[in-house]
Every structure is written in C-alpha cells, then in structure tokens.
N, C-alpha and C positions, 0 to 999 in steps of 0.2 A: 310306686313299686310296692308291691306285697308278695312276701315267700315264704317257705317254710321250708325247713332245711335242718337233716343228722346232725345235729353237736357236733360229733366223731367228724364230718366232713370239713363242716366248717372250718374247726380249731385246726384240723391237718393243712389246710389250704392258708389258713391266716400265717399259721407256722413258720411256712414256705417263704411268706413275702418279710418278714420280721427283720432280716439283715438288708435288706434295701432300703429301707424308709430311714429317715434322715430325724434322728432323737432334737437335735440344734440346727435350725435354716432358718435363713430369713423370711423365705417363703414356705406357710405355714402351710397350703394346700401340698408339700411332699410331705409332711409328719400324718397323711392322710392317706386311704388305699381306696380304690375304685370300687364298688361293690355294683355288677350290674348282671340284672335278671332280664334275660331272654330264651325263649323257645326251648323249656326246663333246664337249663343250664343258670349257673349262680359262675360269675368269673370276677375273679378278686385280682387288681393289676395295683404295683406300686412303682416310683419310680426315683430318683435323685437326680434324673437329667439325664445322668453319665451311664446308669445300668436301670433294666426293670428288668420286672418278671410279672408275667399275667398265668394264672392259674385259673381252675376251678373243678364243680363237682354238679353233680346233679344236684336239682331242687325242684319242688314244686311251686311255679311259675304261675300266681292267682292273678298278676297284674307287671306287668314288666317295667322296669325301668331303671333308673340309677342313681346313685347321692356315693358322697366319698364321704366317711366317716376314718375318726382317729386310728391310725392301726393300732398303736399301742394298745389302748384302751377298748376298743372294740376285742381286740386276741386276750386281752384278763378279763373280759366280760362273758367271752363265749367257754371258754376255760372252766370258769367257776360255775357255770350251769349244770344243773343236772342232764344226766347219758338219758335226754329225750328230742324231740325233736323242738327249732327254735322256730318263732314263728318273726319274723321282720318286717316291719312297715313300715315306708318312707309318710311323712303328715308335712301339710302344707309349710313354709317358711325352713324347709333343710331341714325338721327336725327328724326323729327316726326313731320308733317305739320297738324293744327288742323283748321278745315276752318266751318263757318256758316254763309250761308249769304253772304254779302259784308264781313266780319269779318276775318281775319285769322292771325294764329298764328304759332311760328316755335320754338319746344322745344328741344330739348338735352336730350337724353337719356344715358341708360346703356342697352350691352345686356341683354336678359334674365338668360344664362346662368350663371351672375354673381348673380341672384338671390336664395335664401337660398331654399331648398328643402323645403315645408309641407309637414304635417304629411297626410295621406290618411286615409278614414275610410277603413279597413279590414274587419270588420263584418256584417252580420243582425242583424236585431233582436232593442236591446237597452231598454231602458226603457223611454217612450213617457209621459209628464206633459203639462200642458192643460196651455199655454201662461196666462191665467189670475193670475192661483196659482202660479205660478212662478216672474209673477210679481208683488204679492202682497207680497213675503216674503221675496224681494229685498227690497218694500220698506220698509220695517218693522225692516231691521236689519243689510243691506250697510253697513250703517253711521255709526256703530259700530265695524268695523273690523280697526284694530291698522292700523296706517302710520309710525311706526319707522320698517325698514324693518332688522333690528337685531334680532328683534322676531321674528322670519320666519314660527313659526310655528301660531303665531297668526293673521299672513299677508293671510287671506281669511277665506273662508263661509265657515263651514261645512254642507252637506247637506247631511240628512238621511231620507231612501226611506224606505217607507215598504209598503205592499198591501193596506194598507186602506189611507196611505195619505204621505204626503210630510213635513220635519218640515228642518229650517233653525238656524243654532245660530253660531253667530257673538260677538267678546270680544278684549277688547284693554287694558285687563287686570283693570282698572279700571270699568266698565262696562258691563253688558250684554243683550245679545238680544237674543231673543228667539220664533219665529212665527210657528206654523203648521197649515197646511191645508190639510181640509179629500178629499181627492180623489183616486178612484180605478187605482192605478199600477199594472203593470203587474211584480212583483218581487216576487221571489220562497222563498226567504229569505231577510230581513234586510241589507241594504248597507250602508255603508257611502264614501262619497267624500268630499276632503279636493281640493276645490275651488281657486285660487289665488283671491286677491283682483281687480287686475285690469281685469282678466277675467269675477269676477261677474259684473263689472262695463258693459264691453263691449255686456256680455250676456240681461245685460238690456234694451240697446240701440237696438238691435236687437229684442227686446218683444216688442217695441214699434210699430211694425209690425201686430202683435195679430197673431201668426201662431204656433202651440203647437211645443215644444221644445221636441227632441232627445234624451238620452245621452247614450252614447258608453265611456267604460273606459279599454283602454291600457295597456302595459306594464308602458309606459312612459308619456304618455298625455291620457287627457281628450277630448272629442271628442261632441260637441253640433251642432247636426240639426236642426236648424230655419227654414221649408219651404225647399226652396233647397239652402239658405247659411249654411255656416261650419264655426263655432268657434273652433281651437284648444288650449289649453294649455299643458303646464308641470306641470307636478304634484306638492304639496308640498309634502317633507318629513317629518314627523316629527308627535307627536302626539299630537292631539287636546286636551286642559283642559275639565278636566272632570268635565258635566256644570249639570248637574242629581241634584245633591243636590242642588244646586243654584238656579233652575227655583222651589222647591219645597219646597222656602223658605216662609210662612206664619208668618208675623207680628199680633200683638196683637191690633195694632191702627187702625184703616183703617178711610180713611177719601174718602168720595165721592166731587168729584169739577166740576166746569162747565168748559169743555177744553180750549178753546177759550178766558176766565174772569182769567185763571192760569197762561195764557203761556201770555198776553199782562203784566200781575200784574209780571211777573220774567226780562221779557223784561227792563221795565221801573225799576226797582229794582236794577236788573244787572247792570245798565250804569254808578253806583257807585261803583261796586264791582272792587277787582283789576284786573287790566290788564292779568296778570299773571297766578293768579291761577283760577279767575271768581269764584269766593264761594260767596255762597249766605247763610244765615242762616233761615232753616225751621221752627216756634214754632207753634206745633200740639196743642190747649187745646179748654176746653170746650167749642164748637161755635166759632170758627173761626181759622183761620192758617196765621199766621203772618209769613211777608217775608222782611228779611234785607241783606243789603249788607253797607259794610265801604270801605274805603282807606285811609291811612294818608296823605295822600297828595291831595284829591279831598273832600273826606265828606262823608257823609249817609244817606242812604236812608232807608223806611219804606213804607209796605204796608200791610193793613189786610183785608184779604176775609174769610166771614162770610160763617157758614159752621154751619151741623145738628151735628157735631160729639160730643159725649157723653162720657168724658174720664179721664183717666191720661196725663198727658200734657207730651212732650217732645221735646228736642232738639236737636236740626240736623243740617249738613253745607252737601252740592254738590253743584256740579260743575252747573253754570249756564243752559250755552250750553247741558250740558247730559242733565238734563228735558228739554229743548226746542227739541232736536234733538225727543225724545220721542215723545212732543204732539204733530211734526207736522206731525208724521206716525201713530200715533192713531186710527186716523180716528171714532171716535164719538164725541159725545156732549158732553160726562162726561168721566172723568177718577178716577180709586181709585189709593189712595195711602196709602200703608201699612208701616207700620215702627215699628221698636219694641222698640230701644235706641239709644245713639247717635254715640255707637261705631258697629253697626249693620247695615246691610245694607237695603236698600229702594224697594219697590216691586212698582213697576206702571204697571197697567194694565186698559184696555177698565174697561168702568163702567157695562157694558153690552156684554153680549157675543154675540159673531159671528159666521162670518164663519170662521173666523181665533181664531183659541188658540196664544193668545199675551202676550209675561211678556219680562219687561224689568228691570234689578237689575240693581241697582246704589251703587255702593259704597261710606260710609262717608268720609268727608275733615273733618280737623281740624282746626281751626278757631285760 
C-alpha cells in the first residue's frame, strides 16, 4: 500500500476513531486502527468488538492496500506533522514508512488479516434524523445513563421514533431524563432502540460534523450513517424501565428560578456537602428557596434565593451534581421546579417551552 494524503484529513478521521480503540486489551490488534487504500479513498475503521466506527477521506491511491497500525500513536504522529501533505507506505514484514516533508517516520504494524471483521450495512432504506435533533437530545440526557455496567440493561439511551418526532430517556436508576423533538420520520409504526452508552457517546462526536444521521437495525447490531462514516454497535438485551409514569409526574409546588443565579447558589453550597453522597437540602416557602449542605467534619453552609412562590413550604435533600448536571443541559434563562414532599420525587423542567419537550426527575436523599 502506498498514499499520500492532507494532514488536515487524516488527523480529522484519526480523531473520530480515538474513543473506540481500547487504551488496555488483551488483544493487542484493538489498540490498532484499520488503514485501507482503495479506489482514491483512505478509510480508517477501529473496533472493541462491542462498537466501531469506519471513516475516511480522499487520498491519493499510488498502490492499494491495507496494514493496521497503533491508533494512539499513528493520531500523535500525524498531529505533529507539518499542514502538508503525508506520503505512507506500507514495506515488507507489517512495517510502514510515514514521511512529510523533511520529517519521517517508521511504525510496526499487524497485518490486516488479524483484524476483527465489522458489521456491513445489508439494507436500504433506514430511518434518517436531522443531526441537530439528535444532537440536542444527547445533550439533554447522556449524562444520565448509569456507569456501573451490572445494570446492563440501564447502560444506554433508549430511543423511540415515531412519525411526528424523535424522544430520548436516559436513567441511572436514581434519576431521569427525558427530551423529545417533533420532527417528520419516515416510520410506518413506533420503534424503539436500546442504544449502549458508549455508542451514544461516539454517535455524538460524529454530530459534531452537522450531517443527518441513518439508522439501520439488525439482527445483532445497530447500524448509524453519519454522511458516509458508519457507527456499528451490539445491541443491548434486556428491558428498559418503564419511564411513562415518571416523565408524568406533576407536583403541587412549583417554583420558577433564574438558571444561571440556582446552579452558581448549588455550586458554592455544595463544596460543603459531603464528599460522598453530595446532598444538599432544598426548603421551598413562601418567597424564597433555601439551600444547605453540612459535613461533620468540614462545616455548613447556607444560601437563600428569593423567589415569587406562594405556598406550603417543604423539605427536600438531592444529590448536588443531578441538579447541576440538569441546568447545564437546560438551556434557558429559568427553570421550574416541582415537588410535592420530601419523600416524592422532583420534576425540573425549561421555564419556557421549546422545541424540545424536557423533564428531568430526580430522586429524594435522606439526610
């Protein structure tokens, strides 16, 4: 194989694959990315088994072929090149001369062969979402999908299509998210897709592109068209908690707040609260909402923002972090906050409606 290929290309495509490749594996051929020159196209594929992604760019195509070299190491190699063009040559025994300029460099490969088959798209067709609504319902609701990977069935998005629009929810069992957005799909009926976590992660980094998103769903894997990249995953098994009553939960208290004047006043509150569990204590009463945090061993703190709400008073403890994570996906000037009691859960939503339908529940702590 021999190419020559933009820097600028390169480094963008190597970029892409960086969250896929596997830093610690037994097997050393995933710490490694596909590099294969055909019919002037250069396409760069990595994989962990569980997710890939295949990319690529134009090149100049002097002899076709393919070698998998380090991604790490190959993405700080084409990085540190001078903004000219890279010439690459695969040399007998996997090794691979990478030259720019006066610059050159000489990498160690694996052949191709010892890398893992992807998945291929098989079909037409799919169901196409317009890169903006998709990347707004990432951010609305990521941040909430569990990190202990024993709950496997709560380790990703679920995402359900129907003709008039796109809705996302996300839960770590303690919390939930919940965004939709109207826009016309091409779907005959109602879908849902249970998403892994690190797939939505990857599928956002590639929206950062702005090129409307694919999807194609398998026996086995889930299948995302970006433009002409391809995100694969494996499915999860398992069934999503059933979030219908949750997102339609309506409290008796509502209190409207300046987003911005809530999430510094939780910040500064918080840096008393424990390490541990981060509770913070909410008091909702007439004209204003009082916010505390202790620790026996640091101290406590107090802070009150003054508010129009007209009420019964009540008290509440959550998790610091779950409201900050909330207002800085909010995305307005005000947020309401509903609550009913102290052993009841917490409703946060935009003050103001959008183009996004947004509810975020929080679960109470005990104090």
């Amino acid at each position: 194989m021999e190419i020559i290929v933009r820097k600028a290309d390169l480094v963008k495509e190597l970029h892409l694959v960086q969250g896929i490749v596997e830093r610690k594996n037994s097997i050393p051929i995933l710490s490694n990315v596909l590099v294969d020159a055909q019919d002037g196209r250069l396409r760069i594929s990595a994989t962990d088994l569980d997710v890939s992604v295949r990319c690529g760019c134009t090149a100049q195509v002097k002899a076709p072929g393919a070698i998998t070299l380090a991604a790490k190491k190959l993405y700080e190699i084409a990085r540190s090149l001078p903004d000219a063009e890279i010439h690459l040559k695969v040399l007998p025994d996997s090794w691979t001369t990478i030259e720019c300029e006066r610059t050159s460099f000489k990498m160690a490969g694996l052949p191709k062969e010892d890398f893992p088959a992807l998945p291929e798209p098989t079909a037409k067709g799919g169901i196409e979402v317009p890169a903006d609504v998709l990347r707004d319902l990432i951010a609305r609701t990521s941040f909430a999908i569990t990190g202990e990977d024993a709950r496997y069935y709560l380790t990703g998005a679920l995402l359900l299509f129907e003709s008039d629009g796109l809705a996302m929810v996300t839960t770590d069992g303690h919390r939930l998210s919940y965004a939709r957005r109207k826009t016309p799909l091409k779907v005959t009926e109602p879908e849902r897709l249970l998403v892994p976590r690190k797939a939505i992660h990857e599928l956002g980094r590639l929206l950062e592109l702005g090129e409307a998103v694919v999807f194609r769903s398998g026996e086995n894997h889930l299948l995302f068209n970006v433009g002409d990249r391809l995100l694969a995953s494996k499915t999860i098994e398992g069934q999503f908690p059933a979030f219908e009553k949750v997102i339609s939960f309506v409290g008796d208290k509502t209190v409207t707040l300046e987003r911005e004047h809530l999430a510094t006043a939780i910040r500064r509150v918080s840096l008393l609260s424990s390490e541990r569990s981060r509770a913070i204590k909410v008091t909702l009463a007439s004209g204003k909402l009082d916010l505390a945090a202790s620790s026996p061993d640091i101290g406590e703190a107090k802070e009150s923002l003054s508010t129009d709400y007209q009420g019964d008073s009540v008290d509440i403890a959550f998790n610091a972090q779950y409201l900050l994570d909330f207002l800085a996906a909010a995305g307005t000037d005000s947020v309401a906050l509903q609550l009913k009691n102290a052993e009841s859960q917490g409703l946060l939503r935009p003050a103001t409606e959008g183009e996004t339908d947004y509810r975020y529940i929080v679960m109470p702590m005990r104090l």
